[in-house]
C-alpha positions as CSV (number, residue, x, y, z in Angstrom):
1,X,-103.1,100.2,-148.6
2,X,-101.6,99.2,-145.3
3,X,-101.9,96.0,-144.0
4,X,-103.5,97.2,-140.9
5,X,-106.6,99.4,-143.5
6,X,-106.8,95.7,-145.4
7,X,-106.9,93.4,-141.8
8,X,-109.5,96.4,-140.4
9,X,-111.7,96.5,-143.6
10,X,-111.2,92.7,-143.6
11,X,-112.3,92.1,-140.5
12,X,-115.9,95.0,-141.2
13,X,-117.1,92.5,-144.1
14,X,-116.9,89.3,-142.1
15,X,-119.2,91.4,-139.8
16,X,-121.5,92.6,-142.6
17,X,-121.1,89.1,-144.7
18,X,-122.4,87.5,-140.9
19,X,-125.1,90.0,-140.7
20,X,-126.0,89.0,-145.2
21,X,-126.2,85.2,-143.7
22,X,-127.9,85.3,-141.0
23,X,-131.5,85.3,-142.1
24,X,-132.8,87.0,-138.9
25,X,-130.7,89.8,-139.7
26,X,-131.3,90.0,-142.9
27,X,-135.1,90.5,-142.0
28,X,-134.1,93.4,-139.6
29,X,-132.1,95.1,-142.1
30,X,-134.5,95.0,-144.8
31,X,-137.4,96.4,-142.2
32,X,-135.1,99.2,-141.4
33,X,-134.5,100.0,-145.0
34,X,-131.4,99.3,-145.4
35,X,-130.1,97.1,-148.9
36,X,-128.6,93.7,-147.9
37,X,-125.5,92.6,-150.1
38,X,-125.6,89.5,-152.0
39,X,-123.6,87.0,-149.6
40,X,-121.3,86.0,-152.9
41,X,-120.5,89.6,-153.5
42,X,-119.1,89.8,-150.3
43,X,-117.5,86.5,-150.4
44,X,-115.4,87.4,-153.3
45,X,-114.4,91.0,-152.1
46,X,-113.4,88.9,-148.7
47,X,-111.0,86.8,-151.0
48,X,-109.8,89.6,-152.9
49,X,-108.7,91.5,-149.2
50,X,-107.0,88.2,-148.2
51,X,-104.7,88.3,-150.7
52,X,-103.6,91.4,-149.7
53,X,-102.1,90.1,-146.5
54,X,-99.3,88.0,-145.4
55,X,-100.4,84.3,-144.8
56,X,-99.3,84.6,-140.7
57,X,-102.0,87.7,-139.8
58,X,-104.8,85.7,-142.0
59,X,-103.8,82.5,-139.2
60,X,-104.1,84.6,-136.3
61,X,-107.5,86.3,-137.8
62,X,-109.3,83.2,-138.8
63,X,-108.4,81.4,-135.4
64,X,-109.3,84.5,-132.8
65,X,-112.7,85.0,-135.6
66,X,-113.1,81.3,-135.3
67,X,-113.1,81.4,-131.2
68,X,-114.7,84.7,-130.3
69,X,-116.6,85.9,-133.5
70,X,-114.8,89.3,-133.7
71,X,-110.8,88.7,-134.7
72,X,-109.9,92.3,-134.0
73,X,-110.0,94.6,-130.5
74,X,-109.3,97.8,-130.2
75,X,-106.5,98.8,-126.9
76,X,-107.9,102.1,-125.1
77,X,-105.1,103.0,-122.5
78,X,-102.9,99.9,-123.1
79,X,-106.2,97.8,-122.6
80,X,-107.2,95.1,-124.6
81,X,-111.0,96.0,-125.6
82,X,-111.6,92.3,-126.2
83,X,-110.4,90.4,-123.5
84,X,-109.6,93.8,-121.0
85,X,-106.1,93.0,-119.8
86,X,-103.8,95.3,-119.7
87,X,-101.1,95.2,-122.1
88,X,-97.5,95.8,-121.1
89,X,-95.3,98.7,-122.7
90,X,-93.5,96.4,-124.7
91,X,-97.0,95.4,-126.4
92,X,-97.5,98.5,-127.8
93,X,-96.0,98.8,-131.9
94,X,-93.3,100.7,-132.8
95,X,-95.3,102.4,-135.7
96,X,-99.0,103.2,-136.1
97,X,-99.0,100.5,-139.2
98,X,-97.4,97.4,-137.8
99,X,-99.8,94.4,-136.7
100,X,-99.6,93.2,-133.0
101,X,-101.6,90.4,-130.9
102,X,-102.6,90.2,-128.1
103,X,-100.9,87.7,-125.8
104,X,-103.7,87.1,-123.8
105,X,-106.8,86.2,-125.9
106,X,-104.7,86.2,-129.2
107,X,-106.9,89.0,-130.9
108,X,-105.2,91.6,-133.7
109,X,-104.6,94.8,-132.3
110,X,-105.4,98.1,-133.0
111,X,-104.2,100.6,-131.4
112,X,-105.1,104.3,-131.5
């Protein structure tokens, strides 16, 4: 798996694992019928996806998670999605798999 698949699926279970902590949530899922994961399940499959990539991305993705709760943005149009500057050319990756950040906000990338 890509680095970019691991960073994008990492970045889905902190989302669900916030949703599994958050008791509120929890409460709204359960009334809407849907089956809340154990918190340590999802704990340990975050570890395991951490170890899948380098030690610099897993920086940037704890600090931008740590500051604005969502560590990856998606650019529409050279347009950051979290912060909505636009990016210059040279921003943009060479390849489809490479990791970028963005220099305003500090976000991963991903671009489509």
């Amino acid at each position: 798996m890509s680095e970019v698949a691991t960073v994008l699926q990492l970045h889905d279970l902190d989302l669900l694992l916030n949703e599994a902590l958050d008791p509120k949530s929890r409460a709204r899922l359960k009334k809407l019928g849907f089956e809340v994961q154990d918190p340590v399940v999802l704990q340990r499959a975050r570890a395991r996806l951490l170890q899948g990539v380098d030690r610099r991305w897993v920086n940037h993705y704890e600090r931008a998670l740590k500051r604005y709760g969502r560590a990856v943005a998606v650019v529409r149009d050279r347009v950051c999605q979290g912060c909505f500057i636009t990016l210059p050319t040279s921003a943009s990756p060479n390849a489809q798999e490479s990791l970028t950040v963005c220099e305003s906000c500090g976000r991963i990338l991903y671009w489509r």
